[in-house]
C-alpha positions in Angstrom: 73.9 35.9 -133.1 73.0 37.7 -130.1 69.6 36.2 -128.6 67.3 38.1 -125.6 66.9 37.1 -122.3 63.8 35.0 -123.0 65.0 33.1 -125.9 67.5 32.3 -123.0 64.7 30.9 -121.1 63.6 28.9 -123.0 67.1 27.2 -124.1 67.2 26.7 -120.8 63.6 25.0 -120.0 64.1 22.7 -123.0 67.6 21.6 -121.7 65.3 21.2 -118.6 63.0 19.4 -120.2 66.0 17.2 -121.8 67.2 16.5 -118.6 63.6 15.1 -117.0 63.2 13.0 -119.8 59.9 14.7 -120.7 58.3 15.0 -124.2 57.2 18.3 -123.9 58.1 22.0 -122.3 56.1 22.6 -119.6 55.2 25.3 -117.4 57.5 24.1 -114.8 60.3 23.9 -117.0 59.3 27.3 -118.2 59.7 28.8 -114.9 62.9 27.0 -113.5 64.5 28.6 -117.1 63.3 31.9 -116.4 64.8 31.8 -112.7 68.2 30.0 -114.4 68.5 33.0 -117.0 67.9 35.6 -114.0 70.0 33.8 -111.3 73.8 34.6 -109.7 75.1 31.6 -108.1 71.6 29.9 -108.2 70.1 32.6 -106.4 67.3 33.9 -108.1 66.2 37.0 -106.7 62.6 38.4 -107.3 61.7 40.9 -104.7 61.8 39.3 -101.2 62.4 36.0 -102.0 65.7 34.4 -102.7 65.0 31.3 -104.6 67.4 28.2 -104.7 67.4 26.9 -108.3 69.6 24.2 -106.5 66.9 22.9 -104.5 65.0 23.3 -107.2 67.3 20.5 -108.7 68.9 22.7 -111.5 72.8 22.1 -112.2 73.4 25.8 -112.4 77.1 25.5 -112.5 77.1 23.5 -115.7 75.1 25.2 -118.7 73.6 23.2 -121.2 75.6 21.8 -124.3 74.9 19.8 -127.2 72.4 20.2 -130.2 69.3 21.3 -128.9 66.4 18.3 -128.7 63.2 18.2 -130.6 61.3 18.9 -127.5 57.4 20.5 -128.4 55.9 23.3 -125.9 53.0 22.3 -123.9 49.4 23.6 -124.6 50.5 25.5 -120.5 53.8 27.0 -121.7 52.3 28.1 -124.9 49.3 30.0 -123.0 52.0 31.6 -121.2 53.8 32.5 -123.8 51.4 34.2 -125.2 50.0 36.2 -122.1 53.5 37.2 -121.6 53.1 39.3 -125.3 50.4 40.5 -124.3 51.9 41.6 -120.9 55.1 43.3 -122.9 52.3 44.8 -125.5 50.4 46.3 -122.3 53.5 48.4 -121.7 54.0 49.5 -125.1 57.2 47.1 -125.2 57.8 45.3 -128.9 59.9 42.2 -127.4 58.6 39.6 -124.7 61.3 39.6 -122.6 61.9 37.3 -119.6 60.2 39.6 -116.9 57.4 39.8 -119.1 57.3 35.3 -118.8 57.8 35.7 -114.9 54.8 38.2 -115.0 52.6 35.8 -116.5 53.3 32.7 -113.8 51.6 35.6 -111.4 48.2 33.7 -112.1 49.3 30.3 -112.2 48.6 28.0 -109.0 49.6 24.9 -110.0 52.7 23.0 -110.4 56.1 24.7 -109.2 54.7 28.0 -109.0 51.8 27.2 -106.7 54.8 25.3 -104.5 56.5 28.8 -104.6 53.4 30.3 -103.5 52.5 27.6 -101.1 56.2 28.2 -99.8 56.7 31.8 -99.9 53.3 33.2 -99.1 53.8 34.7 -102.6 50.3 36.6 -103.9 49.9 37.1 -107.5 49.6 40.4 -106.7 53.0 40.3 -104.4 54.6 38.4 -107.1 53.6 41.1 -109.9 54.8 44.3 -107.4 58.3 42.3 -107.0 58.4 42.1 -110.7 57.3 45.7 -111.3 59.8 47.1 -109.2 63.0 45.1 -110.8 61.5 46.8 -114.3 60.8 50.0 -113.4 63.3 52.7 -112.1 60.2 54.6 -110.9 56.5 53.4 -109.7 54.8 52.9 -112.6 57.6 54.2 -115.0 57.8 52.2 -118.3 61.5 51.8 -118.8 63.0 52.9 -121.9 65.0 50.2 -124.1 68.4 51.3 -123.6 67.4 50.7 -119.5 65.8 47.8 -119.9 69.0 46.1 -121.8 71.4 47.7 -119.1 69.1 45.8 -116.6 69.6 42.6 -118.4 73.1 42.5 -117.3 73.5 39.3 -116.9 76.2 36.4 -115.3 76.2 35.2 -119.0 78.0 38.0 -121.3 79.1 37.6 -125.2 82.1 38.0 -127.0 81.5 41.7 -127.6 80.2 42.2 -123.8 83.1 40.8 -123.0 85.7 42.6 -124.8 84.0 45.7 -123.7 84.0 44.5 -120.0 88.1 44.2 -120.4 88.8 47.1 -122.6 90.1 44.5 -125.6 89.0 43.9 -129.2 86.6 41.2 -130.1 89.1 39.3 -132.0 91.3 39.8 -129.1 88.6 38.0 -127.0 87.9 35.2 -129.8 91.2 34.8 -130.1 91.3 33.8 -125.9 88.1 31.3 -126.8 90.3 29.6 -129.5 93.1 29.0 -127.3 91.2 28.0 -124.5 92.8 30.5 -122.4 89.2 31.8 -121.8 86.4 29.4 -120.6 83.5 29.9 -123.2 79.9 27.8 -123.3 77.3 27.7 -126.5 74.0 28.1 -126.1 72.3 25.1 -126.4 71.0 24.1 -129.9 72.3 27.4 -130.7 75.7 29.1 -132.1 75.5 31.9 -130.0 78.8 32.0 -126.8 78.6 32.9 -123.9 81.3 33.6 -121.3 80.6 33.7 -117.7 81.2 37.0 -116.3 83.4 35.8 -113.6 85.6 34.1 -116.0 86.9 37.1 -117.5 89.5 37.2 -114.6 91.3 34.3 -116.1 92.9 35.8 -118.9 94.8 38.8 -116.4 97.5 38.3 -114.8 99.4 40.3 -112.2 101.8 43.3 -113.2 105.2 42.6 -112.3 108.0 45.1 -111.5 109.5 46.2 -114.9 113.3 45.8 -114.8 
């Protein structure tokens, strides 16, 4: 099962959740999943603004494992939620996808985003234009589906990402997973792998001289 970037998100804000001990997803968690699912090296960059999910105090070496905890969504996360459909409907997009969450924090003074505000000098209209011009090849140019899934490239790839990364089968790859010769994670609560793109360089080895 392949799931998008925001389903991502919000594995990633419940395992946050998990972690804080707290009964329900909230905003906060939202956010720090949405930066988690767009970061490299826990460095999420939006526009000018390089944002330390490890200060934020996000393990973003270790992704999240086990089943996936009965943890509800907050009256706040659902709201955003649901302005971020209305965001992705706006541009004539059918899926929500995690741009379209980070879009909808753009109003939102409060809790961690108002401390990223408070931080950054971050407007909601600075924080939309950063946004805009990560999903937009043009100013004011809708991106098409096949360039908005080539953005999404992400630090996270699956099984068939993979194998098309290293020019192998998919079994071939699998096959690596099930011998452990290839570092592999699960999504959590989820069946869905994932294999971190810098792994990949695990299973080659150098070319020696033939004899």
């Amino acid at each position: 099962m392949i799931i998008s970037d925001a389903e991502l998100a919000a594995s990633f804000a419940i395992f946050a959740a998990k972690q804080a001990g707290a009964e329900e997803v909230t905003p906060d968690h939202l956010l720090l999943g949405c930066l988690q699912t767009i970061s490299r090296f826990g460095i999420a960059t939006i526009g000018p603004w390089d944002l330390d999910l490890q200060q934020m105090g996000v393990d973003w070496i270790e992704p999240p494992d086990g089943a996936r905890p009965k943890v509800a969504y907050s009256q706040g996360a659902v709201d955003l939620f649901d302005r971020a459909a209305r965001i992705a409907r706006s541009t004539g997009e059918k899926r929500v996808d995690v741009d379209h969450l980070l879009v909808a924090f753009a109003m939102e003074e409060d809790g961690l985003m108002g401390e990223l505000k408070r931080e950054y000098g971050i407007t909601s209209a600075s924080w939309r234009a950063a946004l805009a011009h990560v999903s937009s090849g043009a100013a004011g140019a809708p991106v098409s589906q096949a360039e908005s899934e080539k953005k999404i490239a992400r630090e996270y790839l699956t099984p068939e990402e993979a194998a098309e990364a290293l020019g192998v089968h998919v079994q071939t790859m699998r096959a690596y997973i099930r011998s452990e010769r290839l570092p592999a994670y699960r999504v959590a609560g989820e069946r869905a792998i994932r294999i971190l793109r810098t792994d990949l360089a695990k299973v080659l080895e150098p070319l020696g001289k033939e004899r």
